[in-house]
Gaussian input, Z-matrix of N, CA and C with variables (Angstrom, degrees):
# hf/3-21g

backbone

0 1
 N
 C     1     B1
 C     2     B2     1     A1
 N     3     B3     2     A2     1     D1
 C     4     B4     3     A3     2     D2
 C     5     B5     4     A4     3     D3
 N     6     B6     5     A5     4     D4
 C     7     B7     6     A6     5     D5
 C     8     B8     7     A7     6     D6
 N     9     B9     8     A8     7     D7
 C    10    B10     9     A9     8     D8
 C    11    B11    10    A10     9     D9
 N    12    B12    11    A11    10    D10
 C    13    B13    12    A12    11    D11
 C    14    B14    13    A13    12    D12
 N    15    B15    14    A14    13    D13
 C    16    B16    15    A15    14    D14
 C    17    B17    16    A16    15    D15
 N    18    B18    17    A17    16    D16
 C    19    B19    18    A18    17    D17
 C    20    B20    19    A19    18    D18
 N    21    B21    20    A20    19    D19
 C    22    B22    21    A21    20    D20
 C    23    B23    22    A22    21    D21
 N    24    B24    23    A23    22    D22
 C    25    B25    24    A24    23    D23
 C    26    B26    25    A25    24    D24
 N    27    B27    26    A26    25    D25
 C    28    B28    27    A27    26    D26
 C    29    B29    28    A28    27    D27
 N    30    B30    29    A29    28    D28
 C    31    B31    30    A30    29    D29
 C    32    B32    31    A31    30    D30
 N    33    B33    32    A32    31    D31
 C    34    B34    33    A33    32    D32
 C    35    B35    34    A34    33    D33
 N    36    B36    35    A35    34    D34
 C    37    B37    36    A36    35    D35
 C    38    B38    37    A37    36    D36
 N    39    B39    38    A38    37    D37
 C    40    B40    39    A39    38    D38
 C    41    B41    40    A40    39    D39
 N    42    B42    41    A41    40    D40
 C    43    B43    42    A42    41    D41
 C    44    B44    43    A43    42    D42
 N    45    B45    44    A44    43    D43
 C    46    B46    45    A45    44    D44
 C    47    B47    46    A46    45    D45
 N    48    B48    47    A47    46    D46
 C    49    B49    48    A48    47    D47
 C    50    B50    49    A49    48    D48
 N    51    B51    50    A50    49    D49
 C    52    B52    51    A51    50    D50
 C    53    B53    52    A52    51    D51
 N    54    B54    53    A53    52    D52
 C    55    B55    54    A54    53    D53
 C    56    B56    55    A55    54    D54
 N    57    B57    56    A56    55    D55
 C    58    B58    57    A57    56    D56
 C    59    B59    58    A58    57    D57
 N    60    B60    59    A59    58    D58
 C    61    B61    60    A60    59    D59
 C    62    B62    61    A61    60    D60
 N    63    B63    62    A62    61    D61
 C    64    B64    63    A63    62    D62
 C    65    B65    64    A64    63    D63
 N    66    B66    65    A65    64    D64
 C    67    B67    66    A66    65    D65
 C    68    B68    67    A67    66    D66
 N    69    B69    68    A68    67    D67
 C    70    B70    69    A69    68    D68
 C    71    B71    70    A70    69    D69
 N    72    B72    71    A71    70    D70
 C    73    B73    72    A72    71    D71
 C    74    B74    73    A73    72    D72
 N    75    B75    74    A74    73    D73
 C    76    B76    75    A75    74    D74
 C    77    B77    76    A76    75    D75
 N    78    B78    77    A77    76    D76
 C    79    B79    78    A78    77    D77
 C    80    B80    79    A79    78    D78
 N    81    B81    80    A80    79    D79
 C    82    B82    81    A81    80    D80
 C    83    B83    82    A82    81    D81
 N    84    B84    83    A83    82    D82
 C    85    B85    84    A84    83    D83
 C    86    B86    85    A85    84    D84
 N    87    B87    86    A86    85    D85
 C    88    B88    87    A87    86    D86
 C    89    B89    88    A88    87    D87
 N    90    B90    89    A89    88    D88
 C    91    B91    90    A90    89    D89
 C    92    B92    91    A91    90    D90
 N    93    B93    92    A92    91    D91
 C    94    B94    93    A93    92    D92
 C    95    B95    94    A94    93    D93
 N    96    B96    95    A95    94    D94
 C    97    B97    96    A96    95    D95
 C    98    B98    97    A97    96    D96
 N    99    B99    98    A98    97    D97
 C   100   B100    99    A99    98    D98
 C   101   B101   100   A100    99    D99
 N   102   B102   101   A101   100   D100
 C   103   B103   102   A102   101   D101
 C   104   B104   103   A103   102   D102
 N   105   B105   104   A104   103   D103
 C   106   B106   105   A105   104   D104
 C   107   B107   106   A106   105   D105
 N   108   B108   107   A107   106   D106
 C   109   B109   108   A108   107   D107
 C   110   B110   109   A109   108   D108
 N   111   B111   110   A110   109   D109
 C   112   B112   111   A111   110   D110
 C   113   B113   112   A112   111   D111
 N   114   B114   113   A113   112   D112
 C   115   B115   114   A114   113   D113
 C   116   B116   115   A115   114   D114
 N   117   B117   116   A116   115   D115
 C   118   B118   117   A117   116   D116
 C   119   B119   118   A118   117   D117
 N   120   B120   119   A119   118   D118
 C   121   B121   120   A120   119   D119
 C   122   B122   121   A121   120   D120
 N   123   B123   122   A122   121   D121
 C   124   B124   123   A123   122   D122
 C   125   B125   124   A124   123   D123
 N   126   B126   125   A125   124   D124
 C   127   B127   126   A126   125   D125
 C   128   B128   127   A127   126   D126
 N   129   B129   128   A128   127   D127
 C   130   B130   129   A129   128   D128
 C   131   B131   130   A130   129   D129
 N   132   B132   131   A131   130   D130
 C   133   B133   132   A132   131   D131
 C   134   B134   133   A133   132   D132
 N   135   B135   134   A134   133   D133
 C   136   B136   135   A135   134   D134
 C   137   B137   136   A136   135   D135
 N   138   B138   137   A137   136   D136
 C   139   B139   138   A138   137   D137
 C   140   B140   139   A139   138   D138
 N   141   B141   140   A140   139   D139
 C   142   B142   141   A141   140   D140
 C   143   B143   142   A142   141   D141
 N   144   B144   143   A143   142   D142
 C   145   B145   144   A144   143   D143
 C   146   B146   145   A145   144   D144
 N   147   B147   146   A146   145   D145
 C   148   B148   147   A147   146   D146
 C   149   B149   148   A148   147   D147
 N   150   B150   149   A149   148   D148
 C   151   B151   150   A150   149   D149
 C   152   B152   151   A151   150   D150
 N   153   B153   152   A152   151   D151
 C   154   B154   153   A153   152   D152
 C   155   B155   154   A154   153   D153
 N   156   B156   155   A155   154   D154
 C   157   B157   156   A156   155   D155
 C   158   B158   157   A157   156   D156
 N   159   B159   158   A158   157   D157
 C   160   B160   159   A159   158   D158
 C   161   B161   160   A160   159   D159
 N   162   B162   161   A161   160   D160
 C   163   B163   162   A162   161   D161
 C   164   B164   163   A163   162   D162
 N   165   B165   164   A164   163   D163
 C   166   B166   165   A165   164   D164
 C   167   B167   166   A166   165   D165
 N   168   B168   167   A167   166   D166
 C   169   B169   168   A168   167   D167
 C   170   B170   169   A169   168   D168
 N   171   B171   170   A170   169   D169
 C   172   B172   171   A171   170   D170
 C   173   B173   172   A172   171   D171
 N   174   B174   173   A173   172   D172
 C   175   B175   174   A174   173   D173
 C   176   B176   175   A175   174   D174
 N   177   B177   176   A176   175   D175
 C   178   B178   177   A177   176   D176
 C   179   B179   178   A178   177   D177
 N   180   B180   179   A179   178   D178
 C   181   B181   180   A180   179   D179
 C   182   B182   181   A181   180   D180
 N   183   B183   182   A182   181   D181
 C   184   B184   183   A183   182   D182
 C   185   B185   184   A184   183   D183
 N   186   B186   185   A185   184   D184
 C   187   B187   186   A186   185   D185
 C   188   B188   187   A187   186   D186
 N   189   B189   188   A188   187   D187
 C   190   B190   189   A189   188   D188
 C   191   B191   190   A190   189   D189
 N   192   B192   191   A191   190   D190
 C   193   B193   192   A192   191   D191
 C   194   B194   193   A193   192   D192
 N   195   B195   194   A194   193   D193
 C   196   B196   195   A195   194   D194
 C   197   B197   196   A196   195   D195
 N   198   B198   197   A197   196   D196
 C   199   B199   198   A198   197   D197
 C   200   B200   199   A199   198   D198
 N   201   B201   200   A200   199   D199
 C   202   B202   201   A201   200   D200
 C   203   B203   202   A202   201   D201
 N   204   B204   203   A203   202   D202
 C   205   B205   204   A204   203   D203
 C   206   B206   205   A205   204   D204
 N   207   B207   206   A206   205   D205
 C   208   B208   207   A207   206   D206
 C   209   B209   208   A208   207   D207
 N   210   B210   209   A209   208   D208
 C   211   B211   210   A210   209   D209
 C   212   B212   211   A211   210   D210
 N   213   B213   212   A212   211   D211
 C   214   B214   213   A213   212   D212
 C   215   B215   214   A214   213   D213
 N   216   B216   215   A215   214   D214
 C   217   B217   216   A216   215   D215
 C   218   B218   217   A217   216   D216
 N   219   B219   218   A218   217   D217
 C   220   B220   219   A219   218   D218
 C   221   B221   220   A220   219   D219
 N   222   B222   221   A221   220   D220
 C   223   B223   222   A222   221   D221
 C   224   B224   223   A223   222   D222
 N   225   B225   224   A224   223   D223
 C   226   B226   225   A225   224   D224
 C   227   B227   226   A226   225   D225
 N   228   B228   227   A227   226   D226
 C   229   B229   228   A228   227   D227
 C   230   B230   229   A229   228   D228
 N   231   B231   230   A230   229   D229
 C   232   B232   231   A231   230   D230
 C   233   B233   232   A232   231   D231
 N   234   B234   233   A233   232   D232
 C   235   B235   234   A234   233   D233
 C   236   B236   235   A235   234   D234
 N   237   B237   236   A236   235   D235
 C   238   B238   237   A237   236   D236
 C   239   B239   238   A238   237   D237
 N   240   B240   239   A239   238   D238
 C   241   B241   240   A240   239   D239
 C   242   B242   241   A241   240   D240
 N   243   B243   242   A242   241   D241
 C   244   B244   243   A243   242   D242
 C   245   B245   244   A244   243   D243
 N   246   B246   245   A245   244   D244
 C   247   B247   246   A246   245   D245
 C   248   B248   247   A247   246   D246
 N   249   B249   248   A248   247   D247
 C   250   B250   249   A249   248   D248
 C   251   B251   250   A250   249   D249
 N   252   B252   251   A251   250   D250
 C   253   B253   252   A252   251   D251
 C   254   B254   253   A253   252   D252
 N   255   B255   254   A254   253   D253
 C   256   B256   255   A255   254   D254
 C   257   B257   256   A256   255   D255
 N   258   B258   257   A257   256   D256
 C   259   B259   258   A258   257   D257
 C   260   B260   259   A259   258   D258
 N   261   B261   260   A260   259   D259
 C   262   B262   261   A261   260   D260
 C   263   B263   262   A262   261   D261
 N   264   B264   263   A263   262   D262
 C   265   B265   264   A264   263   D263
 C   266   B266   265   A265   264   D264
 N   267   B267   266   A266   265   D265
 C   268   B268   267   A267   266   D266
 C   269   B269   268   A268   267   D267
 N   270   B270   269   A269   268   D268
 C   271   B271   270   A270   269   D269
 C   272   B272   271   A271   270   D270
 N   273   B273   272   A272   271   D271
 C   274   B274   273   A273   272   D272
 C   275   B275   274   A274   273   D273
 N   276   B276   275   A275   274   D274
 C   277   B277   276   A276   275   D275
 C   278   B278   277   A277   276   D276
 N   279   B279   278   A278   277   D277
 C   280   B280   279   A279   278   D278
 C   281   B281   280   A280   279   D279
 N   282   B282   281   A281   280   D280
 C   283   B283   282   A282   281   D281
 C   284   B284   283   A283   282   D282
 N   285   B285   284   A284   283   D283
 C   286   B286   285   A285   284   D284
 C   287   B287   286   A286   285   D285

   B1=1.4444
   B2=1.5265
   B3=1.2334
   B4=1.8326
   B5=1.2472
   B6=1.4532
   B7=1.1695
   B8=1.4651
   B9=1.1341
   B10=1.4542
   B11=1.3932
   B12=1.0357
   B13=1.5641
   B14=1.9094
   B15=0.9740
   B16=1.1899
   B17=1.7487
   B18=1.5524
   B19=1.1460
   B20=1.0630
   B21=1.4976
   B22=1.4698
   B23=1.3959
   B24=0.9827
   B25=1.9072
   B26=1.6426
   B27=1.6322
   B28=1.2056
   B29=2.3393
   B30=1.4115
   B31=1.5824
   B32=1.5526
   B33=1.2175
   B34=1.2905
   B35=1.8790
   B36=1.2246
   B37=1.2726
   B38=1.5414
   B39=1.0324
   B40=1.3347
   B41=1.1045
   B42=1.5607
   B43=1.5103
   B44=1.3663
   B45=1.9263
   B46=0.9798
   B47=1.6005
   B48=1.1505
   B49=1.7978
   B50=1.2908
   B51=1.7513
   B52=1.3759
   B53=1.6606
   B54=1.2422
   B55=1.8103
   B56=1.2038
   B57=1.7038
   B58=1.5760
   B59=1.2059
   B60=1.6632
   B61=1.5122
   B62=1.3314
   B63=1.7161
   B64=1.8603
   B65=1.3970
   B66=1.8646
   B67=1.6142
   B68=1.4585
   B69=1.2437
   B70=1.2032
   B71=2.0410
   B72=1.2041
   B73=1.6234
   B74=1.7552
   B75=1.3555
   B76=1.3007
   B77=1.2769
   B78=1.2796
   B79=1.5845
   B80=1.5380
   B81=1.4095
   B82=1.3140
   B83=1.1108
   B84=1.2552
   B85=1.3802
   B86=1.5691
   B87=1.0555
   B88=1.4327
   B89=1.6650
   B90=1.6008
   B91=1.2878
   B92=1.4663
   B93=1.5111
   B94=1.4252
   B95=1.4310
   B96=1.4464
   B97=1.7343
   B98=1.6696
   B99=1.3540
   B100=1.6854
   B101=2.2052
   B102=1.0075
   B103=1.5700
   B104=1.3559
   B105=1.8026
   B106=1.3974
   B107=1.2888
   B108=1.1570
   B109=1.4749
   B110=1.3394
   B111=1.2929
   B112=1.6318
   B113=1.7317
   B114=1.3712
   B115=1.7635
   B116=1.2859
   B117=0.9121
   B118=1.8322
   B119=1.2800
   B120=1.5722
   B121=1.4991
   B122=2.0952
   B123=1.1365
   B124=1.4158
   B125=1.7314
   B126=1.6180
   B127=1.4163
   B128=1.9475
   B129=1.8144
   B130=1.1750
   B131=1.2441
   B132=1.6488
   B133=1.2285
   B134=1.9310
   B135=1.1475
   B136=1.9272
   B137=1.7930
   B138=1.4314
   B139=1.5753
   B140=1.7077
   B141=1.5421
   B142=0.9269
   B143=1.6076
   B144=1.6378
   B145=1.7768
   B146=1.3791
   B147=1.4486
   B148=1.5713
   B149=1.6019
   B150=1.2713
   B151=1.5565
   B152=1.6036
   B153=1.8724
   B154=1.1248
   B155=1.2980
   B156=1.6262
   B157=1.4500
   B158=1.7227
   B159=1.8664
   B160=1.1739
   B161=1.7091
   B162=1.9075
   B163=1.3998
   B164=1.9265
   B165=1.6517
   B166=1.5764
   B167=1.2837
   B168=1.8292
   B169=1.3545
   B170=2.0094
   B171=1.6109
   B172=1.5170
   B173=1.4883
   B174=1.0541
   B175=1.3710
   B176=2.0094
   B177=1.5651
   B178=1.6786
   B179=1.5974
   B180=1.3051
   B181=1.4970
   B182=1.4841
   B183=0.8660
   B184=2.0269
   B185=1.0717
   B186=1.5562
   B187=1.7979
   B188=1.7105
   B189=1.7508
   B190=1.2570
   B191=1.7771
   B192=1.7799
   B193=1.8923
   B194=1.3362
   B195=1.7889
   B196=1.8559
   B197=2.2703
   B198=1.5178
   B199=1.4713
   B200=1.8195
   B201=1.2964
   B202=1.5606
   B203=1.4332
   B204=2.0340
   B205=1.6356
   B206=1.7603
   B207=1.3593
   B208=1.2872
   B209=1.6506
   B210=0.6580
   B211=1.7607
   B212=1.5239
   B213=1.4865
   B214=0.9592
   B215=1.5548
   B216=1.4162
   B217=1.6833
   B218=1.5759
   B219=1.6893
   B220=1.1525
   B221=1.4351
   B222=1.4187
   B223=1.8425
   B224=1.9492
   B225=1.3665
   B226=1.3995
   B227=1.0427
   B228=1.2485
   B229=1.2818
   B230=2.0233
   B231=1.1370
   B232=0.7969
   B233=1.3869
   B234=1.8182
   B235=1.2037
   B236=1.4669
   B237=1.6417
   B238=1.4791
   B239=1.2642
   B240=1.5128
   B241=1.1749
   B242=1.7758
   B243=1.8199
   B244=1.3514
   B245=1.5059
   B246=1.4212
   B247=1.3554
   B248=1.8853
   B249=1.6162
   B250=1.6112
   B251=1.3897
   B252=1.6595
   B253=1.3678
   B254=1.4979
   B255=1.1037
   B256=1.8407
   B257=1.7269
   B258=1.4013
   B259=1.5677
   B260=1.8680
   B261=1.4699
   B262=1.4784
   B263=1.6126
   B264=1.5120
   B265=1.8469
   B266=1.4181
   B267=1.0980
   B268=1.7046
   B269=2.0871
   B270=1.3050
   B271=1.3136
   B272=1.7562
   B273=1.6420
   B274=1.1508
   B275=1.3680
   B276=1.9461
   B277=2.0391
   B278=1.3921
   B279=1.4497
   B280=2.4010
   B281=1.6640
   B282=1.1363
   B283=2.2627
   B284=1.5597
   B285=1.2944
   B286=1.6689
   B287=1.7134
   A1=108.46
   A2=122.14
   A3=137.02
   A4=99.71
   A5=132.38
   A6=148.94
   A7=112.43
   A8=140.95
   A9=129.58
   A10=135.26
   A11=118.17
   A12=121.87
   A13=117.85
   A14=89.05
   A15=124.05
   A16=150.30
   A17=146.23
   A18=105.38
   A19=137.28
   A20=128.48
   A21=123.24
   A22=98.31
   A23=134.17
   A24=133.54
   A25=100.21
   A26=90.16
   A27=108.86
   A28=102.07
   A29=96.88
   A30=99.21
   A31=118.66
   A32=118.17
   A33=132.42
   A34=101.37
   A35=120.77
   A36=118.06
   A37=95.81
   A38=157.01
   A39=156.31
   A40=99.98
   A41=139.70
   A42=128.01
   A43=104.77
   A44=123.06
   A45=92.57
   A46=108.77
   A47=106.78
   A48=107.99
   A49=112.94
   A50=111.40
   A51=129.32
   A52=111.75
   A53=117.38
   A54=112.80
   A55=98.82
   A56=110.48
   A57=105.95
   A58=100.27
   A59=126.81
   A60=99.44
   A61=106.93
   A62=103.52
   A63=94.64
   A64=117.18
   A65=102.60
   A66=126.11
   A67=115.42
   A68=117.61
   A69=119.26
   A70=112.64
   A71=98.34
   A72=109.67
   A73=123.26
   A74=108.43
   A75=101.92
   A76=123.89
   A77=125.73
   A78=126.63
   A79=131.32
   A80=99.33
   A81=113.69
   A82=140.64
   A83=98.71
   A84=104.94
   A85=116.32
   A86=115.13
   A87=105.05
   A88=136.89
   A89=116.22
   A90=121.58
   A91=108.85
   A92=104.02
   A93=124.87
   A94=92.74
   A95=109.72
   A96=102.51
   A97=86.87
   A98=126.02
   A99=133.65
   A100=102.25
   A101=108.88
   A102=121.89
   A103=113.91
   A104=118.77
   A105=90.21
   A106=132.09
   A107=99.12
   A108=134.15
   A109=131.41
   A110=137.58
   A111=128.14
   A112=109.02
   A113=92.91
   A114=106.16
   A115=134.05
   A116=130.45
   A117=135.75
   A118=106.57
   A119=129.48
   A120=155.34
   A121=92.69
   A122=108.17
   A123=123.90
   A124=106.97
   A125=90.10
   A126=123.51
   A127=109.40
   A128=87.46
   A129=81.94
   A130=133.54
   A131=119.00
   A132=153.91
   A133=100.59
   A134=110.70
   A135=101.22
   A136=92.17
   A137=107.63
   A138=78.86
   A139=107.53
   A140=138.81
   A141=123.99
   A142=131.20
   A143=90.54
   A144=107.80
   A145=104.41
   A146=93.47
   A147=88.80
   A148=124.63
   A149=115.31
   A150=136.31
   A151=103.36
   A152=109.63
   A153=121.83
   A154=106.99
   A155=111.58
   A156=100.79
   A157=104.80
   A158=122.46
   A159=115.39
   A160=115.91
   A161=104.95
   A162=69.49
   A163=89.00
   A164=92.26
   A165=93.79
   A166=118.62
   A167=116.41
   A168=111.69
   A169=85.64
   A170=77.81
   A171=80.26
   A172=111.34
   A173=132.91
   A174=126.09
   A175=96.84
   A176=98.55
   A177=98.54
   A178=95.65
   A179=114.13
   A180=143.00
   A181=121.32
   A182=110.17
   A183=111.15
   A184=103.62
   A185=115.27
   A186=120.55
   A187=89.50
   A188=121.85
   A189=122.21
   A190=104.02
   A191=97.54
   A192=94.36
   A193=77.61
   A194=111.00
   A195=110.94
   A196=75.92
   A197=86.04
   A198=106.67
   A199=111.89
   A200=106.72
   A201=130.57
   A202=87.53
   A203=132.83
   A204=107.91
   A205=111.02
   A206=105.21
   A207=103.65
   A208=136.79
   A209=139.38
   A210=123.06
   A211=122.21
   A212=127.51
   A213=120.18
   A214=145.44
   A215=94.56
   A216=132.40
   A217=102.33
   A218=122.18
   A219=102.04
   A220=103.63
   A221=110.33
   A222=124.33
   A223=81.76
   A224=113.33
   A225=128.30
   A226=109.48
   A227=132.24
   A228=123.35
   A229=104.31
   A230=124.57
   A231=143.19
   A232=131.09
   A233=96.69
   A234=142.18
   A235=101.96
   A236=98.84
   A237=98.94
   A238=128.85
   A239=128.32
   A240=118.36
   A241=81.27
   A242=104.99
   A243=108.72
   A244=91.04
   A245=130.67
   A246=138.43
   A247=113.20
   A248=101.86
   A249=115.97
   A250=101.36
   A251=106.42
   A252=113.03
   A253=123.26
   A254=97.56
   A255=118.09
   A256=107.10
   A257=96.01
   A258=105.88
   A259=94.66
   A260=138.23
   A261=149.55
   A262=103.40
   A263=107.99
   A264=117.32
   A265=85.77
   A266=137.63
   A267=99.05
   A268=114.50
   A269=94.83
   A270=118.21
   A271=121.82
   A272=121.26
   A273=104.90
   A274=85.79
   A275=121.85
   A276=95.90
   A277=107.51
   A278=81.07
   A279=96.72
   A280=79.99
   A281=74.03
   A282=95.59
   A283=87.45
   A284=90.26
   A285=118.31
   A286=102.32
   D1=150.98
   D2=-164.32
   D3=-141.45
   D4=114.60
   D5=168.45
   D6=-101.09
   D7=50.32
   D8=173.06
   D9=-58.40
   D10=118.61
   D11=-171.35
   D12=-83.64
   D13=117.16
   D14=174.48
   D15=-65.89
   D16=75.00
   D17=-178.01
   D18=-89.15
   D19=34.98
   D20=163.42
   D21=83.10
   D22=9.69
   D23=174.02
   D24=-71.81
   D25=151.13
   D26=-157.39
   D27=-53.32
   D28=-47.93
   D29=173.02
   D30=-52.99
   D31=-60.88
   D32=171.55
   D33=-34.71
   D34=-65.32
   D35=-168.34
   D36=-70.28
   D37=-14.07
   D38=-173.68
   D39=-91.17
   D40=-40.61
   D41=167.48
   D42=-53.45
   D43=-48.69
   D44=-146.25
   D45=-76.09
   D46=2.01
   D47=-161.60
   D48=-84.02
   D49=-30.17
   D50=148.30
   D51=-45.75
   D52=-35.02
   D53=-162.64
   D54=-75.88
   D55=-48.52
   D56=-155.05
   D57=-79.39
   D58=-4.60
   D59=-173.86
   D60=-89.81
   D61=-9.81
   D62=-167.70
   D63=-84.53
   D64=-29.37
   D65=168.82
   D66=-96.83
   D67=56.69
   D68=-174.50
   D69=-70.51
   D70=137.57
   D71=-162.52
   D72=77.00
   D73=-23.64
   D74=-174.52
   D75=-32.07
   D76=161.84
   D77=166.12
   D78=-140.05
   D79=36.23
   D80=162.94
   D81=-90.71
   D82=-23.92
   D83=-176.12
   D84=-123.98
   D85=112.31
   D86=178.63
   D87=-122.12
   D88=84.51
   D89=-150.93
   D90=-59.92
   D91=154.62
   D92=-176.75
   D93=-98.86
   D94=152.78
   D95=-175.26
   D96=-145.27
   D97=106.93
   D98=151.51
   D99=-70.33
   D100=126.96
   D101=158.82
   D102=-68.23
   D103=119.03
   D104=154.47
   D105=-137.43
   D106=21.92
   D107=159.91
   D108=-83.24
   D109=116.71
   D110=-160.11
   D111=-76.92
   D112=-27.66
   D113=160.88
   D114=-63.83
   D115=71.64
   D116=-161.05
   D117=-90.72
   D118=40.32
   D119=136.80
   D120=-27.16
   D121=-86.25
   D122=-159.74
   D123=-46.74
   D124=-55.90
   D125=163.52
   D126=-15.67
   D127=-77.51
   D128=-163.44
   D129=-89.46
   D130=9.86
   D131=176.34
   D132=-78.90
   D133=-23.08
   D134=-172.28
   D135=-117.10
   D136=-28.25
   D137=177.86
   D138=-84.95
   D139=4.03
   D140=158.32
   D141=-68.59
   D142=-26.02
   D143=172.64
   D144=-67.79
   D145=-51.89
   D146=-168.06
   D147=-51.33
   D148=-31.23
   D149=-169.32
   D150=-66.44
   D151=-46.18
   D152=-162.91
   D153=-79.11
   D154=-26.87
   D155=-178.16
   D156=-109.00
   D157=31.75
   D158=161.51
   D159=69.33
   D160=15.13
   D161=176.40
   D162=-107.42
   D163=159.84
   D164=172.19
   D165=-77.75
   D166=175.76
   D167=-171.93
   D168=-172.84
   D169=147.49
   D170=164.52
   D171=-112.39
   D172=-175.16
   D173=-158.39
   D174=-170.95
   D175=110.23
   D176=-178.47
   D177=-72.91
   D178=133.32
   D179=131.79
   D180=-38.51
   D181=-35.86
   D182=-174.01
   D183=-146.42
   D184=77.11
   D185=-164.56
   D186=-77.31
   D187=170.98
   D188=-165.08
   D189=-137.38
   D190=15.34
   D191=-148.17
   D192=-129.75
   D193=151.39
   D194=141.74
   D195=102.34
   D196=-132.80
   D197=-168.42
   D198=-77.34
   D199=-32.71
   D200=179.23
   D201=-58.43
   D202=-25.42
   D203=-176.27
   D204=-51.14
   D205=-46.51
   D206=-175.58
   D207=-38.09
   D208=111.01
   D209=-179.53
   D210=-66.51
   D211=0.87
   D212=144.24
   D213=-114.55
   D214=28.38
   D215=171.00
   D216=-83.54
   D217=112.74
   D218=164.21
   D219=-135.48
   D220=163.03
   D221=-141.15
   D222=-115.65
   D223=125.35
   D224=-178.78
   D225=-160.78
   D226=26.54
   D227=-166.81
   D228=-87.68
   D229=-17.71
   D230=168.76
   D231=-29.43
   D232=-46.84
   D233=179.50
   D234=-59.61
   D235=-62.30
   D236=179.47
   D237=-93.49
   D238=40.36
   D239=-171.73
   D240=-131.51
   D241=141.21
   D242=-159.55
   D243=-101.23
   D244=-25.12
   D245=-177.16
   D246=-61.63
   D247=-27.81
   D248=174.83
   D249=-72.88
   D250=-51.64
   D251=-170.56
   D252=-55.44
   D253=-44.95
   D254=-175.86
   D255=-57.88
   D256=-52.93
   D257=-153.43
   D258=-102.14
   D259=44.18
   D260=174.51
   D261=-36.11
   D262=-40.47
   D263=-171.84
   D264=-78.44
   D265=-38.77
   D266=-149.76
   D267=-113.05
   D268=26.40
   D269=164.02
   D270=-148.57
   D271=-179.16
   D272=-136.36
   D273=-143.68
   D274=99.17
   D275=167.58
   D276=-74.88
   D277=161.25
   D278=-177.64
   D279=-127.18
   D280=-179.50
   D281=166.09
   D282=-174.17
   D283=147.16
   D284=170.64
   D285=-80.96

């Protein structure tokens, strides 16, 4: 198993959307994704790929890097994304 950590940058999420479509279902690898952008535009465009093409991912809840340095920056987007909501089994929250 390969856990690579991640920050959710706009390239980074573009590999992965490229990965899961080419390895669709695999289960080796399962990227860790920190946010560090308060804009989860990019965000929420690869974890919908990602879902569709089955690969898993964990995804920090209380990212600490990027815009999250601030202490009155807070990361919820989670909340609002219905594709996280729907699909709870086939991804993974972490927290630092």
């Amino acid at each position: 198993m390969y856990y690579p950590y991640l920050r959710a940058k706009q390239y980074e999420l573009k590999a992965l959307r490229e990965f899961s479509e080419a390895h669709k279902g695999q289960n080796s690898i399962t990227p860790i994704l920190e946010p560090v952008k308060q804009q989860p535009n990019a965000l929420n465009i690869a974890i919908a790929d990602m879902l569709s093409n089955g690969l898993s991912f964990a995804l920090i809840l209380n990212p600490q890097d990027g815009d999250f340095k601030h202490p009155t920056v807070h990361y919820d987007a989670w909340h609002q994304n219905e594709e996280l909501m729907g699909n709870k089994d086939k991804w993974i929250p972490a927290f630092i």
